[in-house]
N, C-alpha and C positions, 0 to 999 in steps of 0.2 A: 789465236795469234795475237801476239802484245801488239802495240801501239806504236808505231815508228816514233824516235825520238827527234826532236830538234831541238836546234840551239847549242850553244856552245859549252864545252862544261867548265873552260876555263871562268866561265864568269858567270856559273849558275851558284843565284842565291843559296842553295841549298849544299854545293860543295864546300867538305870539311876544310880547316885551316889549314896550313900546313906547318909544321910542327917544326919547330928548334930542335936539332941534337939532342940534347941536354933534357927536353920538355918532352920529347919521344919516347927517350930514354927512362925516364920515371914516368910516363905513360905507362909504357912496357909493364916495369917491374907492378905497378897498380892494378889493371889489368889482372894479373898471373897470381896476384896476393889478396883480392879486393873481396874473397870468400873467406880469409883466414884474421878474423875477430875476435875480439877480446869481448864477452860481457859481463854483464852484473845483473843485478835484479834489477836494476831500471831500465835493463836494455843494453844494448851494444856502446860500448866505452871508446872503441878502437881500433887499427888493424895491430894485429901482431907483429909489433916492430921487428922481432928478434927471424920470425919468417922474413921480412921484408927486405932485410941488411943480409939472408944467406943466400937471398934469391936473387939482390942485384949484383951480389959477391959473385956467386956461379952463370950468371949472364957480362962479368966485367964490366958495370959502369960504374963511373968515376961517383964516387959518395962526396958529393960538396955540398957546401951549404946550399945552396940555389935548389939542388934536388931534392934536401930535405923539405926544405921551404914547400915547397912547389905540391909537395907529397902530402904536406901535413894541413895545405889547403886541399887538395880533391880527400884526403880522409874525413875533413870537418865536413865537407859536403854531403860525403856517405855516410857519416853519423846524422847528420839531422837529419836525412831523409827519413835512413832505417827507423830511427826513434820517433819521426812524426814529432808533431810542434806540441810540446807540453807544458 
């Protein structure tokens, strides 16, 4: 039997942000695309932008700058990861 919980969850350290529209929204599409990479012989380059533009096309969200923004900072993230510090 698990452990009864307490405390409140509105203000446990450990509960997620809550997400902006817009920062959900390219959440989403990241998420659903974050398998479909470009590489090279050094490794992984990229996500497959051309996947990434038909799958937030057929999910409807609004492609603005702020999304891409937003996108192309958790991409640089998942590239350094995958590639490890070289």
């Amino acid at each position: 039997m698990a452990a009864a919980r307490s405390g409140d969850c509105e203000t446990c350290k450990h509960r997620p942000p809550e997400l902006k529209e817009e920062t959900g929204q390219m959440f989403r599409v990241f998420t659903l695309c974050d398998t479909q990479l470009r590489t090279t012989f050094g490794g992984v380059a990229g996500m497959d932008w051309n996947v990434v533009m038909e799958t937030a096309r057929a999910l409807r969200v609004e492609l603005s700058e702020m999304f891409f923004r937003l996108l192309r900072a958790f991409e640089h993230v998942l590239v350094e990861r995958l590639n490890g510090s070289k």
